[in-house]
N, CA and C atoms as a LAMMPS dump frame, in Angstrom:
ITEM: TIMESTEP
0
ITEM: NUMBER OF ATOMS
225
ITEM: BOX BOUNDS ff ff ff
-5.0000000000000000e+02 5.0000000000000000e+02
-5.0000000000000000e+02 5.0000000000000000e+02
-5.0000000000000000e+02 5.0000000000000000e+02
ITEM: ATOMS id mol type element x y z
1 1 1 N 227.754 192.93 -302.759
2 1 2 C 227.223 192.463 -301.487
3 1 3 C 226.341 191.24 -301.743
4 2 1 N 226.551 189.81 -300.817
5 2 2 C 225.892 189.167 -300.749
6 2 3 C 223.946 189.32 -300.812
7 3 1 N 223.498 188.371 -301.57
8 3 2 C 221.771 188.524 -301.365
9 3 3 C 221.558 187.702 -300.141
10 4 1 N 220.854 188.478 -299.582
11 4 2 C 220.068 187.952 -298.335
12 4 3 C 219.372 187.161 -298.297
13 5 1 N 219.286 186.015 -297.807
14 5 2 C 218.823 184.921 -297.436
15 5 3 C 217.4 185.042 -297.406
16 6 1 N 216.552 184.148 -298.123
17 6 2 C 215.079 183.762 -297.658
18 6 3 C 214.701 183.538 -296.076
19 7 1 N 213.626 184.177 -295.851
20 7 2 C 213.18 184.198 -294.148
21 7 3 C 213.593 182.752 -293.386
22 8 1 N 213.889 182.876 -292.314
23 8 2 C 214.613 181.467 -291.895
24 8 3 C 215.075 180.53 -292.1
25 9 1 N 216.332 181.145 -293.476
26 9 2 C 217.395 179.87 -293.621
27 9 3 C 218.66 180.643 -293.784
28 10 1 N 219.544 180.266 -293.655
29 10 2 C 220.728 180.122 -293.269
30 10 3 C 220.605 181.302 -291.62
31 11 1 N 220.478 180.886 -290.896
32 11 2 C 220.202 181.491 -289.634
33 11 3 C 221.122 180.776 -288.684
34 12 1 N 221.477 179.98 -288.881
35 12 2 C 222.864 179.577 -288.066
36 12 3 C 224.075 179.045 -289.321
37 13 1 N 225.491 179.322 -288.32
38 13 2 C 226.411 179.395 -288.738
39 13 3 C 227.702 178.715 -287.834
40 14 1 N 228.385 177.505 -288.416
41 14 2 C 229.45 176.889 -287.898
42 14 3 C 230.598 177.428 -287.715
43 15 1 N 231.095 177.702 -286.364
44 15 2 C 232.16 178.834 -286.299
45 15 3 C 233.333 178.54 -286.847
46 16 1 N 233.339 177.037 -286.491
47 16 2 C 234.926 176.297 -287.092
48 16 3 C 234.807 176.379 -288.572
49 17 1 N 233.893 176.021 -289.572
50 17 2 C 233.937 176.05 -290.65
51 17 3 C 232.95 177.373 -291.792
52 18 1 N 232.157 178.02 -290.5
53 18 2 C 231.588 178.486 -291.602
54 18 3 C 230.419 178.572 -292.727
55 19 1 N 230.071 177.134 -292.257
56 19 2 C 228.515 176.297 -292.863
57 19 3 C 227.766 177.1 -292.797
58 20 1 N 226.353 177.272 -293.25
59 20 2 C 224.914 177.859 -292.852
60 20 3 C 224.365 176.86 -292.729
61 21 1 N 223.252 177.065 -291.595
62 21 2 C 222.517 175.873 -290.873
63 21 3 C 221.219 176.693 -291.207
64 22 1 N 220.171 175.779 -291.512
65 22 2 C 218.572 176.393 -291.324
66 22 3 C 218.026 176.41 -289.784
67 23 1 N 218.522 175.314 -289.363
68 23 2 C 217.686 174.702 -287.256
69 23 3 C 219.126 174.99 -286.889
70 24 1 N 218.841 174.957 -285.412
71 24 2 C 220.042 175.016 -284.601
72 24 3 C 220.363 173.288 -284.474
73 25 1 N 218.898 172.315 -284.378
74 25 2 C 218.975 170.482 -284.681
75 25 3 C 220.446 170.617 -285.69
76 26 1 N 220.165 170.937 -286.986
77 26 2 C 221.188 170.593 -288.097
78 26 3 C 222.514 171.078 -287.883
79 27 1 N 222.617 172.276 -287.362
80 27 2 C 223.881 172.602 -286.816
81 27 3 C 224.281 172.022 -285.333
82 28 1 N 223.79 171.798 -285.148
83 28 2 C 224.29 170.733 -283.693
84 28 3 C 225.345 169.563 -283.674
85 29 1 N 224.069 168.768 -284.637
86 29 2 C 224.589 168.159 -285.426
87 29 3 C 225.891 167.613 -286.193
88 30 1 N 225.927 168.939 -286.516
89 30 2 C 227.611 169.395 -288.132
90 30 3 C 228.702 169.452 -286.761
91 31 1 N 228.349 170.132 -286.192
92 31 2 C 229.533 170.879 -284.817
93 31 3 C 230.109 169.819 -284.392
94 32 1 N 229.736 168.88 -283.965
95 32 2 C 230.393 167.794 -283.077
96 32 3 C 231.917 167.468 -284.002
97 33 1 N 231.357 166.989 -284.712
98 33 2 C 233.046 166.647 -285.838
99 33 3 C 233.522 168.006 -285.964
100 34 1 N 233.293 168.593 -287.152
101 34 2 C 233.635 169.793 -286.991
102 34 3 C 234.475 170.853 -285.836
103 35 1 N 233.771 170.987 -284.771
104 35 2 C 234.961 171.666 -284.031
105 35 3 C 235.93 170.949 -283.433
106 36 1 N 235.691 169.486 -283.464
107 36 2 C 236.392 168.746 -282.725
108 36 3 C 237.878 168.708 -283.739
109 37 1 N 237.492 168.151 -284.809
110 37 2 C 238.502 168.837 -286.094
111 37 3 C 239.075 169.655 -286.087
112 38 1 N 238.269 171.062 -285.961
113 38 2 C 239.344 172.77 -285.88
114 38 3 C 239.993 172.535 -284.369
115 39 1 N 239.295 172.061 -283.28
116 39 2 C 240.376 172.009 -282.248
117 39 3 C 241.378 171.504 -281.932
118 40 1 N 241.709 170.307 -282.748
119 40 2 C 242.919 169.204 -282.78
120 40 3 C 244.02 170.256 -283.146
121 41 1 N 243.98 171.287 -283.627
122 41 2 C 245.201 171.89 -283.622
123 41 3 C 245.3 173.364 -282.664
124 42 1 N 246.28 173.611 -282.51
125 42 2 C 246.44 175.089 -281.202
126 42 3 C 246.321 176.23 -282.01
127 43 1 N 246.177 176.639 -283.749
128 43 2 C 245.76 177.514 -284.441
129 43 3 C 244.124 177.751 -284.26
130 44 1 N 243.613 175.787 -284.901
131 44 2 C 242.164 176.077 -284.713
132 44 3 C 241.586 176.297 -283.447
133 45 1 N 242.172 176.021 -282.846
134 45 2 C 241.583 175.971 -281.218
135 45 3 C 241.553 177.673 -280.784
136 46 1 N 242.787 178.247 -281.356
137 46 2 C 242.689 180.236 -281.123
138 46 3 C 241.628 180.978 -282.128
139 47 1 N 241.429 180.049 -283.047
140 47 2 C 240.087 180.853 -284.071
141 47 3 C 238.875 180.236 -283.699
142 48 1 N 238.783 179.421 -283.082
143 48 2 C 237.383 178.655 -282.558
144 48 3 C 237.137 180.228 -281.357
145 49 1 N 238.151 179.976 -280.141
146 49 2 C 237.915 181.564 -279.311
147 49 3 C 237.621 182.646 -279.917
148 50 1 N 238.075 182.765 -281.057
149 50 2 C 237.641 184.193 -281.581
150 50 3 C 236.482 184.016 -281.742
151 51 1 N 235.885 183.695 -282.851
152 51 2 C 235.01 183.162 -283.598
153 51 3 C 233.46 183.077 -282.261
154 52 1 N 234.115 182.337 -281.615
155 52 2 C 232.873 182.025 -280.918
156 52 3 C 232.846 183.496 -279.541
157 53 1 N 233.765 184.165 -279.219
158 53 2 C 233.643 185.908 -278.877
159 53 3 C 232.827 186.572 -279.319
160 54 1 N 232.949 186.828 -280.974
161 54 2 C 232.679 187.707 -282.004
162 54 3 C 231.047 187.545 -282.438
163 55 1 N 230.124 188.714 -282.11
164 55 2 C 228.628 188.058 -282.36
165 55 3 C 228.912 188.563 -283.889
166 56 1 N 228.616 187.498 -284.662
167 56 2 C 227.971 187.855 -286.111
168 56 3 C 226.666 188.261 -286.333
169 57 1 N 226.502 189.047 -287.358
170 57 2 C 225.153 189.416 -287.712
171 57 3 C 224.598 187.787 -289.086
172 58 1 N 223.259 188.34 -288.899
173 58 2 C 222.666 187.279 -289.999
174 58 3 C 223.568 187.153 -291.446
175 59 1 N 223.834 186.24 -291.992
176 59 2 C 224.647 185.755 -292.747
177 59 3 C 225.467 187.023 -293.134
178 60 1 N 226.162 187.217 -291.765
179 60 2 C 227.528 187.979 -291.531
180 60 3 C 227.011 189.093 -292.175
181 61 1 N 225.937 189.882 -292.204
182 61 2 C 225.802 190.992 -292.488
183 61 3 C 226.186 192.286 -291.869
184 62 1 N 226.225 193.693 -292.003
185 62 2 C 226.94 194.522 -291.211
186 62 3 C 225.298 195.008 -290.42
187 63 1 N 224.326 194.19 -290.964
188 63 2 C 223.259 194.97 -290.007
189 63 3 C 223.16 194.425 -288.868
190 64 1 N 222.545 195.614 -288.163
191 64 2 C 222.002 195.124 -286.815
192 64 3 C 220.936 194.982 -286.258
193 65 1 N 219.917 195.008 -287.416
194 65 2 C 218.601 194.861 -287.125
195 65 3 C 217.944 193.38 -286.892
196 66 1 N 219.038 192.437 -287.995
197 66 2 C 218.333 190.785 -287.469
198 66 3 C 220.081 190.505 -287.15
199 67 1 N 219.952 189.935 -285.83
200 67 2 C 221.16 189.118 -285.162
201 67 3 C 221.129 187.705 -285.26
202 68 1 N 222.619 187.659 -285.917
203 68 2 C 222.857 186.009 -286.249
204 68 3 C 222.897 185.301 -285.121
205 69 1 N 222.594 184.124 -285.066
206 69 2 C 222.662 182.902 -284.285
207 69 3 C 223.736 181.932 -284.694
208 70 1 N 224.783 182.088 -283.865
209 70 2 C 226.233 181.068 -284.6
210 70 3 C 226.333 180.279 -283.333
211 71 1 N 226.663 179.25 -283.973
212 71 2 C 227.065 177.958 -283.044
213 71 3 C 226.11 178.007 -281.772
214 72 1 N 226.733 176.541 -281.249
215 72 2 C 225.411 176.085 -280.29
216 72 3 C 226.369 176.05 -278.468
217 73 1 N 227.811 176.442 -278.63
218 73 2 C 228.184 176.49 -277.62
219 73 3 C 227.755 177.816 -276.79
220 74 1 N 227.477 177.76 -276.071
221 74 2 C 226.963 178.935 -274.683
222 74 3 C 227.755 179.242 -273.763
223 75 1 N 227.956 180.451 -273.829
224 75 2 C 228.965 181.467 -272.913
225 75 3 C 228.774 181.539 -271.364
């Protein structure tokens, strides 16, 4: 099992790729290219939907005590 991250970093996560972000600023940021990239195709564009459905836990952990913060698009 992965080691857990030092207190507020990697707390966000790029859905298209996967990155860890420390701010939601830096991942904001990454996203623009990035999903625009995974969406140019009709595969990435069906795993971007998943992906951005699916709440992850903090660096994809199975807990549920700290909840991850992925991507900056809003439902």
């Amino acid at each position: 099992m992965p080691t857990e991250a030092g207190p507020d970093t990697n707390r966000f996560r790029c859905n298209a790729c996967g990155r860890y972000f420390n701010t939601q600023q830096e991942l904001a940021a990454h996203e623009i290219e990035c999903r625009t990239a995974k969406a140019s195709t009709g595969t990435g564009r069906h795993i971007l939907e998943e992906q951005d459905s699916e709440p992850h836990m903090r660096n994809d952990a199975e807990s549920k005590k700290h909840p991850f913060q992925h991507g900056t698009k809003q439902t």
